[in-house]
C-alpha positions in Angstrom: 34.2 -34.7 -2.3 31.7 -35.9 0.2 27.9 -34.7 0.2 27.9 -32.1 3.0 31.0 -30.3 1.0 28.8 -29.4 -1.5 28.5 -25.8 -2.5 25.1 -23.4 -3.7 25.4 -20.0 -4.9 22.2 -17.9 -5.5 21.4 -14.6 -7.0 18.7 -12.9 -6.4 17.6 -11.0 -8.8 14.7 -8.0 -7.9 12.1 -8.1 -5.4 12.1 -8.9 -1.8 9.9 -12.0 -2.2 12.7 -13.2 -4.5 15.2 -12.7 -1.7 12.8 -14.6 0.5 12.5 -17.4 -2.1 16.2 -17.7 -2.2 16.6 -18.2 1.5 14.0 -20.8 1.7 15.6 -22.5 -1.4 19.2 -22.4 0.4 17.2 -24.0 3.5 15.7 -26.9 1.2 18.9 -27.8 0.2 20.9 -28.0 3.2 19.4 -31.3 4.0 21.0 -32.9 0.7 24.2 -31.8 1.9 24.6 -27.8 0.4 25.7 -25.2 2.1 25.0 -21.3 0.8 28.1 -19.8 -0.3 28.7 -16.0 -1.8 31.6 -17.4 -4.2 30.0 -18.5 -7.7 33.5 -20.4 -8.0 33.0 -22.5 -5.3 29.6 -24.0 -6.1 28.6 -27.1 -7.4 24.9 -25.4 -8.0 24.6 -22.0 -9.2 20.7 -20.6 -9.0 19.9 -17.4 -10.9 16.4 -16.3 -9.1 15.3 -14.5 -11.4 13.0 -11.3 -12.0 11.0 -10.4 -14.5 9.5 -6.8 -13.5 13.0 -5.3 -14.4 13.8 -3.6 -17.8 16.0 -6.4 -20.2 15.4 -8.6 -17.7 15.7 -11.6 -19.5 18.8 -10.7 -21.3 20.6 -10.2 -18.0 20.0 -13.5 -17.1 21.3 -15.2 -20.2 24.3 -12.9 -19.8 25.0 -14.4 -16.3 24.3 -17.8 -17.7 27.0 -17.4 -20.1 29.1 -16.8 -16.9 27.9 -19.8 -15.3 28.7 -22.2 -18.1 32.5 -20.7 -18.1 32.5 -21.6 -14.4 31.3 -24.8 -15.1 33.6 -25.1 -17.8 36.5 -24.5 -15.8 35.5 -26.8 -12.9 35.7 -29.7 -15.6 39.3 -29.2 -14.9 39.1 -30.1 -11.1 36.7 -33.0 -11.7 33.7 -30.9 -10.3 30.3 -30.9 -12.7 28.8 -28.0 -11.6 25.1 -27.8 -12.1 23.1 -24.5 -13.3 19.3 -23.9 -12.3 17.0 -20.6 -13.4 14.2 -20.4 -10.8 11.9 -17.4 -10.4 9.1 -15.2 -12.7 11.8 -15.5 -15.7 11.9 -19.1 -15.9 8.0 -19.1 -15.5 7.7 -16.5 -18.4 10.0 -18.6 -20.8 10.2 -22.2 -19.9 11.5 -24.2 -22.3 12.6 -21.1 -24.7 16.0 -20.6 -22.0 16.5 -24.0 -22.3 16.5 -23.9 -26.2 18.7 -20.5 -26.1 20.8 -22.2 -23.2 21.1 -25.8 -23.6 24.2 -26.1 -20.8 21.1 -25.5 -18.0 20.2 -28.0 -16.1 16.6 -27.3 -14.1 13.7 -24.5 -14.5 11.5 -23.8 -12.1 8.5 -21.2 -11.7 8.6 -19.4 -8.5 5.5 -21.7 -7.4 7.8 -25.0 -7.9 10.7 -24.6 -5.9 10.4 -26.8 -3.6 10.9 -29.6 -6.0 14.5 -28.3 -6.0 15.7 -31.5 -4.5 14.1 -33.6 -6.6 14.6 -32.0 -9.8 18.9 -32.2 -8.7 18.3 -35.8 -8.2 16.9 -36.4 -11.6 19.0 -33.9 -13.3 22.1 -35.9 -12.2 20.8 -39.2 -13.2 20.3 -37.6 -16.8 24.2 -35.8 -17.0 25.6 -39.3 -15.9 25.8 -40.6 -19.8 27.1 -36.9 -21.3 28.5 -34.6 -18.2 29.1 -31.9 -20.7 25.3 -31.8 -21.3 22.1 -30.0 -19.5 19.8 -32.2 -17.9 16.8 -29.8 -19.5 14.3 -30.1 -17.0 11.7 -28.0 -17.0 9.0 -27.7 -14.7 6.5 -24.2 -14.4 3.0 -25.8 -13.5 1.3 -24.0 -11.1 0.8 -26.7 -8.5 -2.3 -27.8 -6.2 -0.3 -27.8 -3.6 1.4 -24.5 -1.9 4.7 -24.6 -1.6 5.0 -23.6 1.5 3.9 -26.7 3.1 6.5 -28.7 1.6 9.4 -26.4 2.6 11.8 -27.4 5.9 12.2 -25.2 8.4 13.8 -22.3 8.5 18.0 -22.8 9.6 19.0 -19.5 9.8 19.2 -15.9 9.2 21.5 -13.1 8.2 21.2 -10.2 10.9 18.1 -9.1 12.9 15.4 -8.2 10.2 14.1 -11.2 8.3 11.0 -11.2 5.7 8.0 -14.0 6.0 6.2 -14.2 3.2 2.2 -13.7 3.5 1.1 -13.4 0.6 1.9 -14.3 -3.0 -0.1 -13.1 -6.3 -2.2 -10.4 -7.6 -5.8 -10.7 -9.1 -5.5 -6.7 -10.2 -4.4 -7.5 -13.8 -2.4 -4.3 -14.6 -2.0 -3.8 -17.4 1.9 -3.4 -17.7 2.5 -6.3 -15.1 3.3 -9.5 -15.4 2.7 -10.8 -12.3 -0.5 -12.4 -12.2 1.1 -14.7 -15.1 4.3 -15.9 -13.1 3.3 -15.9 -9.6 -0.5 -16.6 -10.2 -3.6 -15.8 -8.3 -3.9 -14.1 -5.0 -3.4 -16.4 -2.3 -3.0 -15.9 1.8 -0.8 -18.4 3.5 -2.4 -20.0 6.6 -1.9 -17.9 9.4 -1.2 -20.3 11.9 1.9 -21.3 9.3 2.6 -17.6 9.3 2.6 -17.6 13.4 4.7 -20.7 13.3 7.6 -19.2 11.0 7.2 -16.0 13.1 7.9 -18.0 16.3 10.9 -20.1 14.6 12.5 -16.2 13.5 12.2 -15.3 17.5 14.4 -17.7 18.3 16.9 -17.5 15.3 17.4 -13.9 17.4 14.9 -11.7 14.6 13.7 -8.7 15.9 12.3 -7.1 12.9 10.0 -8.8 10.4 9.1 -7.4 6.9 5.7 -9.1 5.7 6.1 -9.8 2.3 3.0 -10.1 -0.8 3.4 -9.0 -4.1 -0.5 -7.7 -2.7 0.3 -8.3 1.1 -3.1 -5.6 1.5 -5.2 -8.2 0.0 -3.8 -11.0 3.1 -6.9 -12.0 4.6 -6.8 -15.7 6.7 -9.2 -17.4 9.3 -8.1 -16.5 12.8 -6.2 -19.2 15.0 -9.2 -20.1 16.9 -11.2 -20.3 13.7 -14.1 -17.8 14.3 -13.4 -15.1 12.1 -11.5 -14.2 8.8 -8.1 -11.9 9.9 -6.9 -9.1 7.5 -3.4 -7.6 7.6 -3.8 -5.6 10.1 -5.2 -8.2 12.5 -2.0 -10.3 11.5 0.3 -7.5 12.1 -1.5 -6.7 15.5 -1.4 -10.5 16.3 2.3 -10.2 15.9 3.2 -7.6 17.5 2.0 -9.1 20.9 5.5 -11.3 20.8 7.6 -9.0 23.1 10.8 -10.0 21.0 9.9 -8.3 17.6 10.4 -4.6 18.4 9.1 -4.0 14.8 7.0 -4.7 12.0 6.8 -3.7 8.6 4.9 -5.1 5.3 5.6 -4.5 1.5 4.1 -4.6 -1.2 0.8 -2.5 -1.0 -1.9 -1.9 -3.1 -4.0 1.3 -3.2 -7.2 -0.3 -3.8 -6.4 -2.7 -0.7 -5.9 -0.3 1.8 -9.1 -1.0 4.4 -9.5 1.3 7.4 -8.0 -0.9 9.9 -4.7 -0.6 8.9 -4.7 2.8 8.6 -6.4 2.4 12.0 -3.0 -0.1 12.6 -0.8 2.7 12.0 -2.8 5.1 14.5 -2.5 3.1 17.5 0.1 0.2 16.9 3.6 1.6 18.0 5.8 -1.6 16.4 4.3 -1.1 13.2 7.1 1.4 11.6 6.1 4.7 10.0 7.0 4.0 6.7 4.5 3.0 4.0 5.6 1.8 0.2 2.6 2.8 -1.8 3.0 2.4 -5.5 1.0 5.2 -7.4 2.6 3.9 -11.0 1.3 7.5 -12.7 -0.1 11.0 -11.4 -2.2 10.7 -14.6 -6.0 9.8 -14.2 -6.2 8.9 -17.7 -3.0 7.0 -17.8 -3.9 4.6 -14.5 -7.1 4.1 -16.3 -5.0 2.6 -19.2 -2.9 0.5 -16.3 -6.3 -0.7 -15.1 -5.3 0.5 -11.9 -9.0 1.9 -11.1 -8.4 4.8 -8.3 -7.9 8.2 -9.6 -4.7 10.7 -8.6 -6.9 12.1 -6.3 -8.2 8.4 -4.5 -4.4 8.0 -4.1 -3.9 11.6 -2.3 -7.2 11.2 -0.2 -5.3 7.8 1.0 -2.4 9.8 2.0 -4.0 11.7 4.0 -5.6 9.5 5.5 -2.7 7.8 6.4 -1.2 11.4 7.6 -4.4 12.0 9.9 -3.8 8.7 11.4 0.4 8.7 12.0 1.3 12.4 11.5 5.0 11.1 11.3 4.0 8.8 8.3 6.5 8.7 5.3 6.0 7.6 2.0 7.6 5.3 -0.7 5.8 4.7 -3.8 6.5 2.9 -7.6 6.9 4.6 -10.5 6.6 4.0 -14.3 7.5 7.0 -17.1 6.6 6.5 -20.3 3.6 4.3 -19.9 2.1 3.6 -23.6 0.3 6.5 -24.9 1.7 9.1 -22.3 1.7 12.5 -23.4 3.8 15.8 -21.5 0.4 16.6 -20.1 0.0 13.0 -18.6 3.9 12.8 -17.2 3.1 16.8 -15.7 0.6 15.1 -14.2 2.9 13.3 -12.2 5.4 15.4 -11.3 2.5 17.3 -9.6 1.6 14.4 -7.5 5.4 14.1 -6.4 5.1 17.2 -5.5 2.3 16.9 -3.7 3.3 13.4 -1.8 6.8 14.4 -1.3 8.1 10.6 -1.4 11.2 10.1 1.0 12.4 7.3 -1.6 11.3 6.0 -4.7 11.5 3.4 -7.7 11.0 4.9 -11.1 11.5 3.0 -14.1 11.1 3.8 -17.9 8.2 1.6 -19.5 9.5 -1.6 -21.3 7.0 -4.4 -22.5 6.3 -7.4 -21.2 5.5 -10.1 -23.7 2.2 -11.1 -23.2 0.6 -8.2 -21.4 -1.8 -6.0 -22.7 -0.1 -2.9 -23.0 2.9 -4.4 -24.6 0.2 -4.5 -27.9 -0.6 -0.8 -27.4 0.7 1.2 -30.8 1.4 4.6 -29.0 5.0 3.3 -27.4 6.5 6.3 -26.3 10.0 6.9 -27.9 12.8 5.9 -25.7 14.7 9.2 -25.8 11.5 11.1 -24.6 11.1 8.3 -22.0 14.8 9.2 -21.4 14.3 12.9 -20.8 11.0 12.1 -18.6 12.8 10.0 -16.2 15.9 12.2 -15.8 13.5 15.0 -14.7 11.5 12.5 -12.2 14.7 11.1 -10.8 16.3 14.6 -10.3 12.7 15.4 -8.2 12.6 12.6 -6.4 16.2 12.4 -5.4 15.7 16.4 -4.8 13.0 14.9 -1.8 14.7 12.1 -0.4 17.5 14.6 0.2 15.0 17.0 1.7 13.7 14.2 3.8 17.1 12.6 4.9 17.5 16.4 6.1 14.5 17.0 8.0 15.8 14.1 10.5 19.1 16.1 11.2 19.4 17.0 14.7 15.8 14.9 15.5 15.8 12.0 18.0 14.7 8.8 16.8 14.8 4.9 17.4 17.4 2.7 15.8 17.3 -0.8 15.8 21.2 -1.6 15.1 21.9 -4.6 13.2 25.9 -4.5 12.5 29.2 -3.3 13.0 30.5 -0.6 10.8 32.8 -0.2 8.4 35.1 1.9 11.0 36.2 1.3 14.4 33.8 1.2 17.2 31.2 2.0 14.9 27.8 0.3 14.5 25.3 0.9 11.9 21.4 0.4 12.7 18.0 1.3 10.6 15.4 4.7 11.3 11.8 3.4 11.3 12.2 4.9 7.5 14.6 2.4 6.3 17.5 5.1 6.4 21.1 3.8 7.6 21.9 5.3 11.0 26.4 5.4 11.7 26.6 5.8 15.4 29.7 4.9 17.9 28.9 2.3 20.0 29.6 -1.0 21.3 28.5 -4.4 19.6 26.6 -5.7 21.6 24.0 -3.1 20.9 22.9 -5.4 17.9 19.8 -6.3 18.0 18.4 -3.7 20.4 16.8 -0.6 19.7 17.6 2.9 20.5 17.4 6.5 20.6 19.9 8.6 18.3 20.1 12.4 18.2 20.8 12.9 14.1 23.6 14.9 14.0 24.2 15.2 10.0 23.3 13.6 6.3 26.4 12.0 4.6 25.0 10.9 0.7 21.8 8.5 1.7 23.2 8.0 5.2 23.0 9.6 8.6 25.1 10.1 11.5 23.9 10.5 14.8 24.9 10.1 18.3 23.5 7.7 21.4 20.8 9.3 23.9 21.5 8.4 27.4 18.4 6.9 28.9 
């Protein structure tokens, strides 16, 4: 087999900034000869990104590395030694502990390391030479001096019209329930002229939407290009959105204590900056955020809604949520449903509490019982898929913009996004991809939306 047959499958496990890291992972290794494929049974690498937010998460990774090593197994038979690599905030929680539980993997890498991918296959094949059978081991989750992004290629390519560019990784806020702050590490900005670069090189890969990512992108703040004052997100996402090519911006994930006046200002007067804010509120319980450390009250977070509503009247919301938080009571979880109520959230992700090993609220005694977390977030869930549902309605027989980004599953049909995220079915020709449009909303089919193209 020669070096640019080589095979990498990667699973992204979570977030959006894990997708992001998995692109930029696939990009790093192209230059030793890899090329990305969707079939784990074609690899010689397999890469579990990992997550480590998710409930069980680590024991859904060893459960796919169990796959992995029968793969690996079986391509014994075809002369192929397939290598195995866990990257991402798992492998920086555990380290050396997946090696010990899986000793067939060959590399582990925090999320702040991966672009010592190379390297680290290099070395890892050098070690397998004497015993093929055998994991190299290696296992490398410093946080570096240097940023990784200054050591990663350029990006090759993209899948469709909306990409992500990472702005921000970290979080200094310490929640209590999060781990976050112990696998990606402090808050830090990338530079912005980096950020301006990457933008330019997704222009002429044919993007036309760009996601900003952070786990705290609020807290992005950067000296501007000419170097004569510091930049905040909205400065960024105003900077942006003079490139005539990208017809949209978004950014994810916010923070309510981050949210400054200029970018609710952003939303008031910047038309490519989408009307569609993911707020995580975590609890509609004052005394329950004060146990998360997440120091705004229920009613900071409704006074920042409307705020936002002042400023974009069309604004929708998306927001976090965690039932079952240690110490929770009925009053505490009523609490919430109030503030859903309130909001009225056109999507949402609600989890039950699970601890986090090393975190401070995994030490808290008053763990609520899983079958009350159970019935709490079977009543959430049924509310908030009650207001999705309401929203997905409210757009029927409303004209919006689409931005269309591939064919269909049926004939003649292409499939585009609403500034909310929703999927928009029209009937139309291909080569509307990649140009945006306005659609009359003709019905709601499930989470989708049907609608039909306005002659302009």
């Amino acid at each position: 087999m020669t070096q640019n047959q080589k095979k990498v499958y990667i699973k992204s496990y979570g977030c959006q900034m894990n997708v992001y890291d998995s692109d930029r992972m696939g990009d790093a290794l192209l230059d030793k000869g890899y090329q990305k494929t969707e079939n784990p049974d074609e690899a010689n690498l397999i890469i579990l990104n990992t997550c480590h937010i998710r409930e069980k998460a680590s024991e859904k990774v060893y459960s796919d590395l169990g796959r992995a090593l029968v793969h690996r197994q079986n391509s014994f038979d075809m002369g192929k030694r397939v290598f195995i690599a866990v990257t991402g905030c798992v492998a920086q929680a555990e380290g050396r502990e997946i090696v010990r539980r899986a000793p067939y993997v060959d590399i582990v890498l925090g999320p702040q390391t991966y672009h010592h991918l190379p390297e680290m296959l290099e070395k890892a094949a050098n070690v397998v030479l004497e015993n093929p059978k055998k994991g190299a081991g290696l296992v490398y989750t410093d946080f570096p001096l240097e940023s990784k992004f200054d050591f990663l290629p350029e990006i090759y390519e993209v899948q469709g019209v909306a990409a992500f560019l990472s702005v921000q990784e970290g979080c200094d806020k310490m929640c209590t329930f999060c781990v976050v702050p112990y696998t990606r590490g402090a808050e830090y900005s990338r530079p912005i002229n980096d950020i301006l670069k990457e933008a330019e090189r997704l222009i002429v890969l044919g993007v036309k939407e760009i996601t900003l990512l952070g786990q705290n992108v609020t807290a992005f703040h950067g000296m501007s290009p000419d170097g004569t004052k510091e930049w905040s997100l909205a400065d960024l996402i105003d900077r942006l959105s003079l490139y005539p090519e990208i017809q949209r911006i978004r950014y994810v994930t916010s923070h309510p204590r981050d949210m400054e006046q200029d970018i609710i200002e952003a939303h008031r007067h910047n038309k490519k900056l989408m009307p569609y804010l993911h707020l995580p509120v975590q609890s509609g319980s004052d005394r329950i955020l004060k146990a998360m450390n997440r120091k705004y009250t229920s009613s900071d977070y409704l006074n920042l809604v409307q705020q936002f509503q002042d400023a974009c009247p069309d604004i929708a919301f998306a927001t976090d949520i965690i039932v079952g938080f240690p110490g929770e009571t009925d009053e505490d979880f009523e609490d919430t449903m109030k503030l859903i109520e309130k909001v009225k959230f056109c999507t949402a992700y609600s989890f039950k509490y699970s601890p986090r090993p090393g975190t401070p609220a995994a030490t808290i005694e008053t763990q609520v019982p899983e079958d009350v977390k159970d019935q709490r977030l079977y009543r959430l869930q049924a509310l908030l898929n009650q207001q999705q549902i309401d929203f997905n309605e409210s757009i029927v027989g409303k004209t919006i913009s689409v931005l269309f980004e591939k064919p269909g599953k049926h004939p003649g049909q292409i499939v585009g996004r609403s500034p909310y995220l929703q999927p928009i079915h029209v009937i139309g020709s291909k080569e509307l991809i990649g140009q945006t449009k306005q659609v009359k909303i003709t019905s709601r089919e499930g989470f989708s939306m049907m609608g039909v193209l306005v002659n302009e």
